[in-house]
TORGU-301036 format. One record per residue: residue in three letters; x, y, z of N, C-alpha, C, O in turn. Coordinates in steps of 0.1 Angstrom, whole numbers, padded with zeros to 4 digits, always signed. Layout:
ALAXYZXYZXYZXYZ/...
REM end
This chain:
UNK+0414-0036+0507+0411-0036+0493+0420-0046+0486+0417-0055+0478/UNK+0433-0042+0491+0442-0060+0486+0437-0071+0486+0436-0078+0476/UNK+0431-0075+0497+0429-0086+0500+0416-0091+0492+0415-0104+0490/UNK+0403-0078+0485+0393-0079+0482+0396-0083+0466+0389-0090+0460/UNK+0405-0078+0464+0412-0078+0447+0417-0095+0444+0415-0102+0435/UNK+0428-0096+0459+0431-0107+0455+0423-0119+0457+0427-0130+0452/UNK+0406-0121+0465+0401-0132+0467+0393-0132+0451+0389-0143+0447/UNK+0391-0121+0443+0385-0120+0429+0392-0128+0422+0389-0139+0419/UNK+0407-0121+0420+0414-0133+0417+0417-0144+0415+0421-0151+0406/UNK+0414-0145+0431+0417-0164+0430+0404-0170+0424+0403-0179+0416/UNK+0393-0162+0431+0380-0171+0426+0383-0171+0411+0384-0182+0406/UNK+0385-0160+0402+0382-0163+0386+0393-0161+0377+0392-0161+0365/UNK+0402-0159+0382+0417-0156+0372+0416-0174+0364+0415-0173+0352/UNK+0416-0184+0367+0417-0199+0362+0407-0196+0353+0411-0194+0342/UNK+0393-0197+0356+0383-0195+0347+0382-0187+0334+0377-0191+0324/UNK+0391-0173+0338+0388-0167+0325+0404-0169+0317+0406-0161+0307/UNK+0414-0175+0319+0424-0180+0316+0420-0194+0303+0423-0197+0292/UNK+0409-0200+0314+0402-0211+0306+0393-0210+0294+0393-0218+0284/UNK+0387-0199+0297+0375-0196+0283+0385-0190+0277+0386-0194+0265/UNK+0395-0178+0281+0403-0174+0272+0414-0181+0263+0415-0176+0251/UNK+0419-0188+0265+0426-0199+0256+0413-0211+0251+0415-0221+0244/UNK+0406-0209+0255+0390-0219+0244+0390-0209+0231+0394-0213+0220/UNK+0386-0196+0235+0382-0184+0231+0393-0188+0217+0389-0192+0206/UNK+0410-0186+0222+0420-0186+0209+0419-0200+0202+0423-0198+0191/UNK+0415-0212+0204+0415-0223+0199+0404-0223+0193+0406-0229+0183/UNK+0393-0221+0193+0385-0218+0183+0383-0212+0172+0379-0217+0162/UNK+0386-0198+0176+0394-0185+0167+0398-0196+0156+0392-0202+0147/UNK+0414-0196+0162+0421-0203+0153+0420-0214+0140+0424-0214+0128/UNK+0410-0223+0149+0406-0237+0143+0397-0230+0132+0401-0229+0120/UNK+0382-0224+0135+0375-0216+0121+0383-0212+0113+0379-0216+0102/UNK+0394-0204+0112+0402-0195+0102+0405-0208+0096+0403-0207+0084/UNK+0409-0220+0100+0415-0228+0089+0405-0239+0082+0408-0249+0076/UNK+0393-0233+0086+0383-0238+0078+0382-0232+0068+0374-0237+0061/UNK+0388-0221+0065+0388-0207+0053+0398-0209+0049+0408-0208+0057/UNK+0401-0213+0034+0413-0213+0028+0425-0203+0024+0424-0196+0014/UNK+0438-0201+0033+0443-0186+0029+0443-0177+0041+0451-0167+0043/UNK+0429-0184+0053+0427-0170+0063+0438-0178+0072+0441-0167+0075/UNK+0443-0184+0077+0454-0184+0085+0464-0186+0079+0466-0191+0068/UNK+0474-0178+0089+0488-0176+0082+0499-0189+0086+0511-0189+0081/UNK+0493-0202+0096+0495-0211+0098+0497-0222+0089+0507-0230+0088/UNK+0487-0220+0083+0480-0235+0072+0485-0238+0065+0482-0249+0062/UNK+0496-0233+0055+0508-0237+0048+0518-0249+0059+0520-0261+0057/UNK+0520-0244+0064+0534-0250+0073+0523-0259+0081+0529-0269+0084/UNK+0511-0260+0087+0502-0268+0093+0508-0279+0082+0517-0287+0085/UNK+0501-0279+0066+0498-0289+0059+0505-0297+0058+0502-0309+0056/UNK+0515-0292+0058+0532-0296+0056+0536-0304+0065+0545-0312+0063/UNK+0531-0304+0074+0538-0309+0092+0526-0319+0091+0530-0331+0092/UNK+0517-0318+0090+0507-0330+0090+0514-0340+0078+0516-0352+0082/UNK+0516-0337+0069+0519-0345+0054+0531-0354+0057+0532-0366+0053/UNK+0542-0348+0066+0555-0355+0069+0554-0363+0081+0563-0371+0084/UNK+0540-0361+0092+0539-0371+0103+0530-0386+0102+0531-0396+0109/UNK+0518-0381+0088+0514-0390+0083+0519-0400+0075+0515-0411+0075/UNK+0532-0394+0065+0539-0399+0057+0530-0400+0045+0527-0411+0039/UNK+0523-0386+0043+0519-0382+0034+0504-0390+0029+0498-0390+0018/UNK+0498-0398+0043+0485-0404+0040+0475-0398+0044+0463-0403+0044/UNK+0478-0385+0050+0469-0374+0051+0466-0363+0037+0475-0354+0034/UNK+0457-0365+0032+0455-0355+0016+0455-0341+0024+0452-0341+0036/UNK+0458-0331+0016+0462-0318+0025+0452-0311+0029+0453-0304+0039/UNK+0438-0312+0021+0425-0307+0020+0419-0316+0036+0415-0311+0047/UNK+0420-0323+0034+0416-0333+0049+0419-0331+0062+0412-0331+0072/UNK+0441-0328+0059+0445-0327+0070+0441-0314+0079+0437-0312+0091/UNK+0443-0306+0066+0434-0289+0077+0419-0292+0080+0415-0287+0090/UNK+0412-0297+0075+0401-0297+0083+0401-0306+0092+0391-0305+0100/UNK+0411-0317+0094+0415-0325+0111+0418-0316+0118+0412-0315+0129/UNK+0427-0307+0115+0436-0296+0125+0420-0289+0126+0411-0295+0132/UNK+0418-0278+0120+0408-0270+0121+0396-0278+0133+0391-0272+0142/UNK+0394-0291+0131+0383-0296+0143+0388-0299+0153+0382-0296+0163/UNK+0398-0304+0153+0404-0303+0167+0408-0291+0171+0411-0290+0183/UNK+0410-0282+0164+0411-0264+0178+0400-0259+0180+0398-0250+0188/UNK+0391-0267+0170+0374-0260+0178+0371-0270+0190+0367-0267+0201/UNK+0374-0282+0185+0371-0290+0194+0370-0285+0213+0360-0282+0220/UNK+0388-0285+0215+0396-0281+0221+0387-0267+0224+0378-0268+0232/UNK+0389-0255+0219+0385-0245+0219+0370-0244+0230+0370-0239+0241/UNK+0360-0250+0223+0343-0256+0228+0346-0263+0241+0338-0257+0248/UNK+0352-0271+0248+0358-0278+0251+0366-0268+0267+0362-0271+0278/UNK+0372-0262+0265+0376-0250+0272+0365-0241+0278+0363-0239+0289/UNK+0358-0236+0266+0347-0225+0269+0339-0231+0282+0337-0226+0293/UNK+0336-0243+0277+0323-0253+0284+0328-0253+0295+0321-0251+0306/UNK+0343-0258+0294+0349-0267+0309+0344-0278+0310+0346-0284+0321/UNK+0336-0286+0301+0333-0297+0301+0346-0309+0298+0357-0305+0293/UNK+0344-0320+0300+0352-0328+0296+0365-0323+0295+0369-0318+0284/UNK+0375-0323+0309+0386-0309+0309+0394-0323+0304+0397-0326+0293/UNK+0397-0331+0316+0404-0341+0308+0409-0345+0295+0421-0346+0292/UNK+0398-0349+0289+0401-0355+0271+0405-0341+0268+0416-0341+0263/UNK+0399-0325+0269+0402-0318+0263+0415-0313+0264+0420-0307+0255/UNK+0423-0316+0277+0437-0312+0276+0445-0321+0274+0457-0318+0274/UNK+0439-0333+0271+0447-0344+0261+0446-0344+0249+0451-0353+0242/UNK+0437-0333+0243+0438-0335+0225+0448-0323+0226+0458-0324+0219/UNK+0446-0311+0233+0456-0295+0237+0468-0299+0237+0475-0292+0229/UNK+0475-0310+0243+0488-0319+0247+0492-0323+0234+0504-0321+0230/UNK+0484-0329+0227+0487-0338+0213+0490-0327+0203+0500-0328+0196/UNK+0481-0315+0201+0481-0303+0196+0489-0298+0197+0498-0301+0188/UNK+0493-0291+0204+0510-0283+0213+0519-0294+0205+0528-0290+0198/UNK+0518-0303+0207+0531-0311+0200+0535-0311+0191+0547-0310+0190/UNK+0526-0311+0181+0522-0307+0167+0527-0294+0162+0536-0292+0153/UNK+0520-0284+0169+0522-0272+0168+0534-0274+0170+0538-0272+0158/UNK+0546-0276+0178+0562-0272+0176+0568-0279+0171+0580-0278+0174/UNK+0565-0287+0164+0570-0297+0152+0579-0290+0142+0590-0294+0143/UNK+0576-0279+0132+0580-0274+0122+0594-0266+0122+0603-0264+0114/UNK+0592-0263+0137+0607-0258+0144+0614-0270+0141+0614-0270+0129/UNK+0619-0277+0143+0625-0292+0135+0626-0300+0124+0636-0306+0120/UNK+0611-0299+0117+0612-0303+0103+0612-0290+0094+0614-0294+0083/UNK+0611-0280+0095+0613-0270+0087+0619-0255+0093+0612-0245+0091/UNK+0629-0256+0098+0641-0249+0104+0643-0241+0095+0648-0232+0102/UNK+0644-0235+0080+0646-0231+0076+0634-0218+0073+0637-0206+0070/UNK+0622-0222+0075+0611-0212+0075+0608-0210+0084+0599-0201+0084/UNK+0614-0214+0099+0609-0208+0111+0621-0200+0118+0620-0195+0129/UNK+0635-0200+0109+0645-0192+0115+0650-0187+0102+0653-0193+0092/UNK+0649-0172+0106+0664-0165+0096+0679-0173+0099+0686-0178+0090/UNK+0679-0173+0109+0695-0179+0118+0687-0189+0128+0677-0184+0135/UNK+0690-0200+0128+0687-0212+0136+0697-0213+0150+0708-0219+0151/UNK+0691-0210+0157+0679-0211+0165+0676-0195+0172+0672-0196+0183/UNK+0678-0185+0168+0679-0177+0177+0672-0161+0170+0670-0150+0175/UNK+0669-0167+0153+0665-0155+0153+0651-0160+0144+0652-0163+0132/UNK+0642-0160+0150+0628-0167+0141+0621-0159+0136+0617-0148+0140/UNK+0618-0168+0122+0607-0155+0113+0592-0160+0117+0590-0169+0126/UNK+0583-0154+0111+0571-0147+0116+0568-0162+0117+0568-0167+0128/UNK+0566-0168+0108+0560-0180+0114+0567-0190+0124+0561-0199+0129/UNK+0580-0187+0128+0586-0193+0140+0581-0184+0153+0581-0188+0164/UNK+0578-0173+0150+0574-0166+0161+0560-0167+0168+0557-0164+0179/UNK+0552-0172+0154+0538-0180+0156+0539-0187+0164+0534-0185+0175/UNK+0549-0201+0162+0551-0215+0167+0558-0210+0180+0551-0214+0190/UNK+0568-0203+0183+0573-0204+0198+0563-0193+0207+0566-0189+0218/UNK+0551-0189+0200+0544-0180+0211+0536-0191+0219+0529-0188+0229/UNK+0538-0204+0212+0527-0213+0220+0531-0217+0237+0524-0222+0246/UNK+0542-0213+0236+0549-0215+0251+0543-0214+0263+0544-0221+0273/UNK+0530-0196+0258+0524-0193+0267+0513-0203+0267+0510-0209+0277/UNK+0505-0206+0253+0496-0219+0254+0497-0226+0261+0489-0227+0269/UNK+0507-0235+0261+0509-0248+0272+0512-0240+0287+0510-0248+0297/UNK+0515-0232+0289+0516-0229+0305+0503-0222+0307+0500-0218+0318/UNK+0496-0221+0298+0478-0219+0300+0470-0232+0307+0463-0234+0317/UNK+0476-0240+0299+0471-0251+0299+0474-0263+0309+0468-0273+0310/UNK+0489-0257+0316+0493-0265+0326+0485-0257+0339+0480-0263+0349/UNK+0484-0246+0338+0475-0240+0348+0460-0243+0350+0452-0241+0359/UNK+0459-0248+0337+0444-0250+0339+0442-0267+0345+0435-0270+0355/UNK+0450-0277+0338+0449-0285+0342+0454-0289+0356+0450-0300+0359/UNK+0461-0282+0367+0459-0280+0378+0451-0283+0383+0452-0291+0392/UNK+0440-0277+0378+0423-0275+0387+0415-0285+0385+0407-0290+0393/UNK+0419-0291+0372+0409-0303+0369+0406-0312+0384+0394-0314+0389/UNK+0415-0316+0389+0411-0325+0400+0404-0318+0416+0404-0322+0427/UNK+0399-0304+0408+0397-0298+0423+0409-0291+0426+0407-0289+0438/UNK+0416-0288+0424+0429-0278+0426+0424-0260+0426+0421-0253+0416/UNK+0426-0256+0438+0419-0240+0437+0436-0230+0440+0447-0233+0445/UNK+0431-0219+0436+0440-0206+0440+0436-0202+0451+0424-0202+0454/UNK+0449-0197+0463+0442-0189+0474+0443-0179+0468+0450-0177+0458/UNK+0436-0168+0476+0440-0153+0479+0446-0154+0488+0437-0148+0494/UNK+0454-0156+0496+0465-0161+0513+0467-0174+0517+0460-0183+0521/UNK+0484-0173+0512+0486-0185+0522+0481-0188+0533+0478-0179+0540/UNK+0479-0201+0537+0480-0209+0544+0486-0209+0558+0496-0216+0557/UNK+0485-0205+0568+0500-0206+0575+0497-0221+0585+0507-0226+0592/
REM end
């Protein structure tokens, strides 16, 4: 029965790891096509405005962010084009922990160790990128066993 459990596993644990982080990047990216519905998009705009040097208009910049997490998101779902898509995910992730450094004061009560809600947004992405390092594993053909090797 172990062994039956764990060849399930291997075969689809990557896959639904994959659609499921598409799944949150889409999520995400729509809400910030809705003005107000994410609790992001303030401190988003803000972080776009200060890497652009303010030549991104704020109305613009959320709907760049907002298409690139659907992008991303679509992109996941499909498994199409894993590549480019975990190179816009990479560029994204970056972004995303940006505000922890330019705006330290809204992402920590006490700097560095005690983060308010929206620092707690930003450092949950931790698990995002080790989603995403997992997934990109496979891209070249990279599989899970259910048993070593010997």
């Amino acid at each position: 029965m172990d062994a039956r459990i764990a060849g399930w596993l291997s075969r689809y644990s990557v896959m639904v790891l994959r659609v499921g982080l598409g799944i949150v990047f889409l999520w995400f990216g729509v809400l910030k096509f809705f003005p107000g519905m994410s609790p992001a998009q303030d401190l988003a705009i803000r972080t776009i405005d200060v890497l652009s040097l303010g030549a991104i208009p704020a109305g613009a910049s959320i709907v760049l962010l907002a298409t690139l997490e659907c992008t991303i998101g679509l992109g996941l779902i499909a498994g199409k084009f894993m590549r480019f898509t975990l190179l816009l995910l990479s560029f994204q992730m970056l972004g995303a922990w940006l505000p922890l450094l330019l705006f330290p004061g809204e992402a920590f009560t006490q700097v560095p160790y005690a983060p308010t809600l929206e620092g707690q947004y930003i450092i949950k992405n931790v698990v995002l990128v080790g989603a995403g390092l997992v997934i990109g594993a496979t891209v070249r053909g990279g599989r899970m066993t259910a048993a070593p090797k010997d």
